[in-house]
C-alpha positions in Angstrom: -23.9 -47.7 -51.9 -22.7 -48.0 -48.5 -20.2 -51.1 -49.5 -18.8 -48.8 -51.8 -18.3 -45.5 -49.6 -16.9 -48.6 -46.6 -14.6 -49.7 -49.3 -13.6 -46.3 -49.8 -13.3 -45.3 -46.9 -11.2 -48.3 -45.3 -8.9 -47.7 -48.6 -8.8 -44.3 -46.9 -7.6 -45.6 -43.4 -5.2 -47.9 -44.8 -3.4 -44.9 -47.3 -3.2 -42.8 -43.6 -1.6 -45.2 -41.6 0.7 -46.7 -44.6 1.4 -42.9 -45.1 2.5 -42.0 -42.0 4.1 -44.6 -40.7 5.7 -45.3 -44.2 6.9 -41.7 -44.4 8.1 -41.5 -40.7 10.2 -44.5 -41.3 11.5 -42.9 -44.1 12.5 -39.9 -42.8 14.0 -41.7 -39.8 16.1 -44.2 -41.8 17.1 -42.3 -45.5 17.6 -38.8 -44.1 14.3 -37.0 -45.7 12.3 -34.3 -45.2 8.8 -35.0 -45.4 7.2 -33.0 -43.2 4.5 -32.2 -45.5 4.0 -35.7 -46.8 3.6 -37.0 -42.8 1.3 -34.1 -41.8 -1.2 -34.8 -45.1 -0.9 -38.9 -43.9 -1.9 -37.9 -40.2 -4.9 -35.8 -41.6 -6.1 -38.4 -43.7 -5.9 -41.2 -41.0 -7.8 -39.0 -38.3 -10.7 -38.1 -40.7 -11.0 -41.6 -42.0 -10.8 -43.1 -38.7 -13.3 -41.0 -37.9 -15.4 -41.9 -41.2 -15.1 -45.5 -40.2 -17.1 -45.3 -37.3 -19.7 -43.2 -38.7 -19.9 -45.9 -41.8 -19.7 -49.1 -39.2 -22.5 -47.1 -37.0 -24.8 -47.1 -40.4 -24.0 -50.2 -41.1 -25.5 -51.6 -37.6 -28.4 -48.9 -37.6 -29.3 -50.0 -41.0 -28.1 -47.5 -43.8 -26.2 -44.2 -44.9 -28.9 -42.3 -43.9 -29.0 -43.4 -40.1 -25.3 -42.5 -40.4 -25.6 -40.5 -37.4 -28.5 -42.6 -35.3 -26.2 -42.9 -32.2 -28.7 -45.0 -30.4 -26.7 -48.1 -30.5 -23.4 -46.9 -31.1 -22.1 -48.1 -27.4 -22.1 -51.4 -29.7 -19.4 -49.8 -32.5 -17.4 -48.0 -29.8 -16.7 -50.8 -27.6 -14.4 -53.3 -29.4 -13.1 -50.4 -31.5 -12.1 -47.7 -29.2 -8.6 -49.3 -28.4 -7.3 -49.6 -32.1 -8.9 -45.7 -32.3 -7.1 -44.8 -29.5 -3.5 -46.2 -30.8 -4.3 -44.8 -34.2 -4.9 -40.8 -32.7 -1.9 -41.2 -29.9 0.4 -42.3 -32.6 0.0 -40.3 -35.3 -0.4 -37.3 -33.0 3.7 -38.3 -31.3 4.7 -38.7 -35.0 3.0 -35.1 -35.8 4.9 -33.8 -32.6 8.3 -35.4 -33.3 8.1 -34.1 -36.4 7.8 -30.5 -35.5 10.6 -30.6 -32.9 13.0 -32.4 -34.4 12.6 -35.6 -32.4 13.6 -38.8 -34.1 12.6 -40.9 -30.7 9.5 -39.2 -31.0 9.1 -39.8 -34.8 9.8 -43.6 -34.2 7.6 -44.0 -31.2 4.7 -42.5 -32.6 4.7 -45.1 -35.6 5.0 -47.9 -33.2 1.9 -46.6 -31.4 0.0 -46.4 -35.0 1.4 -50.3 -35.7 0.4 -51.6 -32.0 -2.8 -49.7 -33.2 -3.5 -51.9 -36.2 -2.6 -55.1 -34.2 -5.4 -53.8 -31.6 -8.6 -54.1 -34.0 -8.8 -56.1 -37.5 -9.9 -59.6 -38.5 -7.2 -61.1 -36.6 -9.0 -60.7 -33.2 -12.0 -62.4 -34.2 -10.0 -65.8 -34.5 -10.7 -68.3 -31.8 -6.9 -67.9 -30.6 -5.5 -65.0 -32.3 -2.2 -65.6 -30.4 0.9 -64.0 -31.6 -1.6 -62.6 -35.1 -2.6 -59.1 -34.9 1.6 -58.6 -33.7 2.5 -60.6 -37.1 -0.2 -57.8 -38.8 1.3 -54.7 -37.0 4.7 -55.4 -38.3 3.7 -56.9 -41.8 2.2 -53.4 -42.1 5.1 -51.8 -41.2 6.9 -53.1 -43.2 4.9 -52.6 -46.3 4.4 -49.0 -45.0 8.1 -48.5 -45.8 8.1 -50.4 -49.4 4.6 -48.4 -50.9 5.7 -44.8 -49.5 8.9 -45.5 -51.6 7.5 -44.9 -55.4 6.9 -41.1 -53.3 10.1 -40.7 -51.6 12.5 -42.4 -54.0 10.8 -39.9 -57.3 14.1 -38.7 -58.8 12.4 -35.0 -59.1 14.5 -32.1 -60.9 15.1 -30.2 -57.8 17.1 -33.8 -55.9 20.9 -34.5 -57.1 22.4 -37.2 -58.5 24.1 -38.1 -55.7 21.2 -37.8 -53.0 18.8 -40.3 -55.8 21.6 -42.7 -56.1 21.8 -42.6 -52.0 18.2 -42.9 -51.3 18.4 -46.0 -54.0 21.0 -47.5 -52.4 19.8 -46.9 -48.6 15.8 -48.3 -49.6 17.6 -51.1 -51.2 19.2 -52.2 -48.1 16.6 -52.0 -45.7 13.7 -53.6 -48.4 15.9 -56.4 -49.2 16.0 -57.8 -45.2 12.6 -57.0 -44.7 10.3 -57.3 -47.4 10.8 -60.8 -47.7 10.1 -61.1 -43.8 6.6 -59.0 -44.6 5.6 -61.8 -47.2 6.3 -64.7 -45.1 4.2 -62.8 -42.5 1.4 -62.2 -45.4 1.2 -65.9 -46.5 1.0 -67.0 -42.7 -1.7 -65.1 -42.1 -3.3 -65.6 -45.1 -3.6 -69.4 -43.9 -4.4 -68.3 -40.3 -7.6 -66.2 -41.4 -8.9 -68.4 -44.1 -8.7 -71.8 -41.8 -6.9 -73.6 -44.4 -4.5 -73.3 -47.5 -7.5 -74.7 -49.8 -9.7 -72.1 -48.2 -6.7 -69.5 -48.9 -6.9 -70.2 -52.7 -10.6 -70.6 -53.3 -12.7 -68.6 -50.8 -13.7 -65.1 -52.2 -12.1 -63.9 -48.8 -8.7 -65.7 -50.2 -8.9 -65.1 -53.6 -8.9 -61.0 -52.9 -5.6 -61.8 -50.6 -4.2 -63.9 -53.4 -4.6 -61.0 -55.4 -2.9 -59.1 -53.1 -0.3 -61.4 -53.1 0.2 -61.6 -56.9 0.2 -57.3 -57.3 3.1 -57.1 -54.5 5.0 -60.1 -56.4 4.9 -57.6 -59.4 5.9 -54.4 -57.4 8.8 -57.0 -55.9 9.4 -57.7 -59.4 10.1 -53.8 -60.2 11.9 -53.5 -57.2 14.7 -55.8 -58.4 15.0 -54.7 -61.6 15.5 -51.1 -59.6 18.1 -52.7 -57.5 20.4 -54.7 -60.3 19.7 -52.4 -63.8 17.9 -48.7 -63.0 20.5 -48.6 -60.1 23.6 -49.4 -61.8 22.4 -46.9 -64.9 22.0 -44.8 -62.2 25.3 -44.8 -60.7 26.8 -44.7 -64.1 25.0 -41.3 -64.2 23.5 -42.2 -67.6 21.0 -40.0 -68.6 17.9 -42.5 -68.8 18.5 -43.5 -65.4 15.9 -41.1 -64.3 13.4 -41.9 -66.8 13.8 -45.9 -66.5 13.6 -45.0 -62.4 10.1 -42.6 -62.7 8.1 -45.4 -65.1 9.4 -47.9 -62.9 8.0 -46.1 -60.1 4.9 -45.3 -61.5 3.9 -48.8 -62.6 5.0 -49.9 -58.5 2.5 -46.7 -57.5 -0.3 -48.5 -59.7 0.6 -51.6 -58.2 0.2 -50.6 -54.6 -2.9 -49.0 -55.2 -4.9 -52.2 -56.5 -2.8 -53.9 -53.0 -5.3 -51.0 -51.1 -8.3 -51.5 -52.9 -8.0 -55.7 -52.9 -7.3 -55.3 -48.8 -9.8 -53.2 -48.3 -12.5 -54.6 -50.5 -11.4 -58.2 -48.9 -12.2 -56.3 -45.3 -15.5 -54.8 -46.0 -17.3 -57.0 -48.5 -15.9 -60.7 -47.5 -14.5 -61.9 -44.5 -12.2 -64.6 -43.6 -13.6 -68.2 -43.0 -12.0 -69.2 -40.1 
């Protein structure tokens, strides 16, 4: 039971912090408003990163129901206060820029949140982590922007033609000199964390990464079929543009999802070999 609520719960963390940095970014770089979307993202990271340490403190005291036995939580708080720090901070500035206006403050605060996932993770456990939880932070980032995009690209009844077509046409250009930056980034530290390629491809650690690896190489799939068919119906303004755009979206929204659950099953019930 408590592998399952950890699972859920890290699943949880990772949807906040892909959420708001995902939507900050978008909102930032395509124009949107998504204040809503940003403030539900920073709600869900704070109470999960709250969560977290109530489920790591039951893990050390022994169970769920020593949840809250606080005797030896100086042991929890220690190496994790830093990464809970960045995490509050940033998504607190993003909350803030959001409110006044402030694109500086909107971009600053998802820095903070990414320098916050570099700060804690599997990464720091390696002998020399090095340049590794950096590679993380930005390889989150990234993917942050592409898995908020099934959300912010949804060609709704009350968005125009025009504005769809744009969004397309902006995502497309950012995704298309980044994404393939954020899978480099993924393989590398795929190697890094399992010691060794063979380790990468048969541990239970790298098989749930390879998984990983396999459901964004479907949702990378989608996205250029959106870029060079859905797109071009789109700007035709043919009429199934809109339906060929929402399935495809749909399927990428499924995709991303099993992405969450295979991290965050790989971070709670494994861990990496080296």
């Amino acid at each position: 039971m408590l592998a399952v609520v950890s699972i859920l719960v890290k699943a949880g963390l990772y949807v906040g912090v892909l959420g708001t940095v995902g939507f900050a970014t978008h909102r930032v770089a395509m124009r949107l408003e998504s204040r809503k979307l940003i403030a539900a993202s920073v709600a869900l990271l704070v109470l999960c990163v709250a969560l977290r340490l109530l489920v790591l403190n039951a893990e050390l005291a022994g169970g769920l129901a020593r949840m809250f036995d606080f005797s030896q939580f100086v042991w929890i708080w220690s190496p994790n206060k830093a990464q809970f720090y960045g995490y509050l901070a940033g998504s607190g500035v993003v909350l803030v820029g959001v409110m006044a206006g402030m694109r500086s403050m909107v971009i600053l605060g998802a820095v903070v949140v990414l320098v916050g996932v570099g700060l804690g993770g599997h990464t720091r456990g390696l002998d020399n982590p090095g340049l590794s939880p950096w590679i993380v932070s930005i390889h989150v980032g990234i993917a942050a922007f592409w898995v908020t995009a099934p959300v912010t690209l949804w060609p709704s009844s009350d968005v125009n033609h025009n504005e769809i077509v744009y969004r397309m046409e902006r995502f497309s250009a950012i995704a298309i000199r980044t994404v393939p930056l954020m899978f480099a980034g993924g393989l590398w530290l795929g190697v890094q964390l399992t010691g060794s390629i063979y380790a990468f491809i048969a541990s239970g650690y790298g098989l749930l990464l390879m998984t990983k690896l396999l459901l964004a190489c479907g949702a990378l799939a989608i996205g250029v079929a959106n870029k060079f068919w859905i797109a071009k119906i789109l700007q035709n303004k043919q009429m199934g543009g809109r339906v060929f755009l929402q399935r495809a979206l749909t399927v990428d929204s499924v995709l991303f999802a099993g992405i969450v659950i295979a991290i965050a099953s790989a971070t709670s019930v494994t861990g990496p070999g080296a």
